[in-house]
Structure formats: structure tokens, C-alpha cells
N, C-alpha and C positions, 0 to 999 in steps of 0.2 A: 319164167323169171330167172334172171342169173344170182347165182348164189355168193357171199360172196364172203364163202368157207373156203379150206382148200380145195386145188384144184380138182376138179375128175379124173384131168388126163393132162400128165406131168411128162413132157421128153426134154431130158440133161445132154447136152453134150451130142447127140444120138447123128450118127455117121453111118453112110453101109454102102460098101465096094463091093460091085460083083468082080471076080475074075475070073479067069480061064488060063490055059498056059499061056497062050501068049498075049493076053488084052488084062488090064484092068481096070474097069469102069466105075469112077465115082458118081455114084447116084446122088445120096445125100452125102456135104462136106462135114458143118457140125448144125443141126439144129435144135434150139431147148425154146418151148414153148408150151403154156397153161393154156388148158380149158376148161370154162367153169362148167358145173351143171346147168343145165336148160341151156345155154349160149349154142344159136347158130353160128358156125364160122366156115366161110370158104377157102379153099384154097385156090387162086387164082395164077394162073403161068403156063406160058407157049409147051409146045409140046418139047421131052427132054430135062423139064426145068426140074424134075422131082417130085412132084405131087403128088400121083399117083404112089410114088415108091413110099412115099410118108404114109399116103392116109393107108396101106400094107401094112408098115411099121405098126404106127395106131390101133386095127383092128388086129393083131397077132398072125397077120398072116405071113408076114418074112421077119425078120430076127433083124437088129441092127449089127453094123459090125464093130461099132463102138459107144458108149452112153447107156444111160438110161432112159427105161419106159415105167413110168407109175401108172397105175389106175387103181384112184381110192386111195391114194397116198403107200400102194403097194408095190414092192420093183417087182414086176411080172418078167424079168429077164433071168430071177431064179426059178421061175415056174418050169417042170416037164413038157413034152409034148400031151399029155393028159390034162392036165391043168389050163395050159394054152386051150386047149378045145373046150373042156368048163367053161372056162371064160366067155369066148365066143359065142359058146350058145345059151347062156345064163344072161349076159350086159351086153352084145352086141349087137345091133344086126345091118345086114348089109341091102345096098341098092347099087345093081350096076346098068350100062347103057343097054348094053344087049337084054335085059331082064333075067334071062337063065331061069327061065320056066321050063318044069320037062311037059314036053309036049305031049306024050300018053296019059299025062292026069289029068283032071277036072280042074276047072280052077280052086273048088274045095281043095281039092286033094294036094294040088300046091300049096296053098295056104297054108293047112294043117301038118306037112311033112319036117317041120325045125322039131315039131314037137313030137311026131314021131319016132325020130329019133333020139327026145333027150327021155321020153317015156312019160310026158303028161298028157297025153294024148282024150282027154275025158270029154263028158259030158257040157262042162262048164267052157270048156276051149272052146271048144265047136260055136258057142252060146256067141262066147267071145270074137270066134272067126268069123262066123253071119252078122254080128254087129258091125264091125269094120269094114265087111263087103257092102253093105247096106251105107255105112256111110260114106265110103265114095262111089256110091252110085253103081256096086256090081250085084245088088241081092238078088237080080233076076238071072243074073248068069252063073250059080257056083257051078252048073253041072256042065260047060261049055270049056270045050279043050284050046289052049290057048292061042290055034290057027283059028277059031272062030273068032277072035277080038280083034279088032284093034293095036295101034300100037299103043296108044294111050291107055288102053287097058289094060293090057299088058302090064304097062310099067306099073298102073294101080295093083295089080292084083301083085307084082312083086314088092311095093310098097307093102302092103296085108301082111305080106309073107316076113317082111322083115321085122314087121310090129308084132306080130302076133305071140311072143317069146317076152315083150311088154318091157323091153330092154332100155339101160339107161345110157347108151349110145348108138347112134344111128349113121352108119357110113354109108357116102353117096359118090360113085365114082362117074362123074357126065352122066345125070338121070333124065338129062333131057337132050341128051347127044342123039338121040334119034327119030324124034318130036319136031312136030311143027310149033311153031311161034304161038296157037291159042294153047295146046295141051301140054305145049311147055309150062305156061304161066299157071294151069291146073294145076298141074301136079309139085310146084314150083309155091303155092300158095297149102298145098295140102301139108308140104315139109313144114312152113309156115306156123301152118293151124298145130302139127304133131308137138315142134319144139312149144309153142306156148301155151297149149292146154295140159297135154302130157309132161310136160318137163323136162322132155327126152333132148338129150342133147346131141346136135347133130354139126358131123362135118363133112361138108360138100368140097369134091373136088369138081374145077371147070375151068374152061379157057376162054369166055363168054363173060367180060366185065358187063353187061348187061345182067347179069342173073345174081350179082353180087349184091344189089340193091334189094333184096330179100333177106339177107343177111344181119346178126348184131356185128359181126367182124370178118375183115379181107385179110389175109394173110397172099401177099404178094411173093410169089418164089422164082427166081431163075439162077441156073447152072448149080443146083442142088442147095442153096442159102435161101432163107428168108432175106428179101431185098428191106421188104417192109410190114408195115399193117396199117390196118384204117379201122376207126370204129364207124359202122354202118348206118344202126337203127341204133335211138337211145333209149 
């Protein structure tokens, strides 16, 4: 359910130019846009249009070069590079096309490695990692390395991976860019089921108006602007 406190995820102003010596590319020009808690929103636009550079921005993985980023009503643009990674692996977690499973581990072992890292690695995770494999249909395979799956499984067991951390943002960069048309709609229905049970609030990028109908809201971008929006689902 959308909340309808301040926002989650607040960008003011928020602009970002790569350059080199001799090219300067604007990515995004100016964009400021809310997201509530729980709200699905996509971002939809040709390839070029910014999207991806955004939902970057959004998750702390590139810095803007102008404006602000809130999360929590906080400007995470005074945040260190320490802080930046707290964050991310405390409130975010990520879903990309390619899945980016290491392929020498289990699918447990995938799962369970966000938390490896932030050092909660216990007894009750585990509990919690075999639950979530079980409920999208992996609890017969934790012990199978990710050439044995699937693509579709794949991308589930990188979906686990990104939940598993129980984060209260969920980024999706084309999670069904490499998916046929029914295991699209799975895992397309599982984002679904994540935002409205869990609350977790989730933003999908994609170039596929088709997949926006899963959606509470479309954010329309081309040549680094929000053209428009659309409310989705009411």
C-alpha cells in the first residue's frame, strides 16, 4: 500500500554530465521526482533516454552532478563513500538483466553472500533464505550452481538475493530483458506480489510499455527529462 507520508525517495533538481576532455554528455538534464513507500514505479524510455542513469542515481551508485537525492527525507549527497555503501546494503537492493550470479557458488551461497558481507550472516537468515527460495519455487535447488538453472531461475534466485537484506527499496534494471514472454510475466507478477505484501518499494527500469501495466506509476523519460507520467494501478 502507498503511503501517503513523505516521500521515500526524493530527487530535486538532480542533473549528471559525464565528461572527458573532449565530449561532454548529458545524461540526465534536471529531474525532481517522489516516491512513496510501497509504490511500484517504472521507468519507461528508448534506449539513450536516461533511465538507467537515474535508477544509478536512486540506488547510490553514480553521484549526480547537480540537485539533490533524499531517502527518508535525508540528502544522502552529504553522505561519504562509507555511508553510501551502509545504505545500499541496509535499504536497497538490486535486480539486473544479466542476473550477476557468481557462478562457483550454490544458489544458497548466492543468496546468502549481501549478508555475508554486512556480517548477519546467522542461523535465522538462512531460515529466512530457504523460505524465499521455497517460495518462488527454488527449495529443491539451493545446492545447484547457476549453469544448472535456467534463465528464469536465475533471475529468481537473483530476485532472493536482492530481498534477502528485507530492504525498503528494490531496483530493477530490464529484469525481464532476457526472458521469454511466460517467465517474464513470473517474475513480473513476483515484483508484483514483493511491493504489495512486503511494502518494499520498487523501481523498474524498461523499454517494454507492455510490462508497465504491472505498475502503480509510468514515468516516461526521453533525452534525459521526464516527458511525463501516468498513474497505472489504482
Amino acid at each position: 500500500m502507498v503511503s501517503d507520508k513523505a516521500p521515500l525517495i526524493r530527487l530535486y533538481g538532480v542533473g549528471k554530465v559525464y565528461r572527458s576532455r573532449e565530449v561532454e554528455y548529458i545524461a540526465i538534464k534536471e529531474v525532481s521526482l517522489d516516491i512513496m513507500q510501497g509504490e511500484f514505479v517504472t521507468i519507461l524510455g528508448p534506449s539513450g533516454s536516461g533511465k538507467t542513469t537515474l535508477l544509478d542515481l536512486i540506488g547510490t551508485l553514480d553521484t549526480p552532478t547537480k540537485g539533490k537525492i533524499y531517502i527518508e527525507s535525508i540528502d544522502i549527497s552529504k553522505f561519504d563513500d562509507k555511508k553510501l555503501s551502509d545504505l545500499r546494503n541496509e535499504k536497497i537492493g538490486f535486480i539486473f538483466q544479466s542476473y550477476n550470479l557468481i557462478p562457483y557458488l550454490s544458489v544458497i551461497e548466492n543468496v546468502m553472500l549481501p549478508l555475508t558481507v554486512s556480517s548477519k550472516n546467522d542461523e535465522s537468515s538462512m531460515d529466512y533464505a530457504m523460505e524465499l527460495l521455497k517460495e518462488v519455487g527454488l527449495a529443491g535447488k539451493v545446492e545447484k550452481k547457476p549453469s544448472e538453472l535456467s534463465g528464469g531461475e536465475q533471475q529468481r534466485v537473483a530476485i532472493v538475493r536482492a530481498l534477502i537484506n528485507k530492504p525498503q527499496i528494490l531496483l530493477a534494471d530490464e529484469p525481464t530483458g532476457n526472458l521469454d514472454t511466460k517467465t517474464s510475466d513470473e517474475v513480473l507478477n513476483m515484483l508484483v506480489k514483493v511491493s504489495k505484501e512486503r511494502g518494499t518499494t520498487i523501481v523498474m527500469v524498461t523499454h517494454d510499455p507492455e510490462l508497465t501495466v504491472h505498475a502503480d506509476r509510468c514515468i516516461y523519460m526521453r533525452d534525459g527529462i521526464i516527458e511525463r507520467e501516468k498513474k497505472v494501478r489504482k
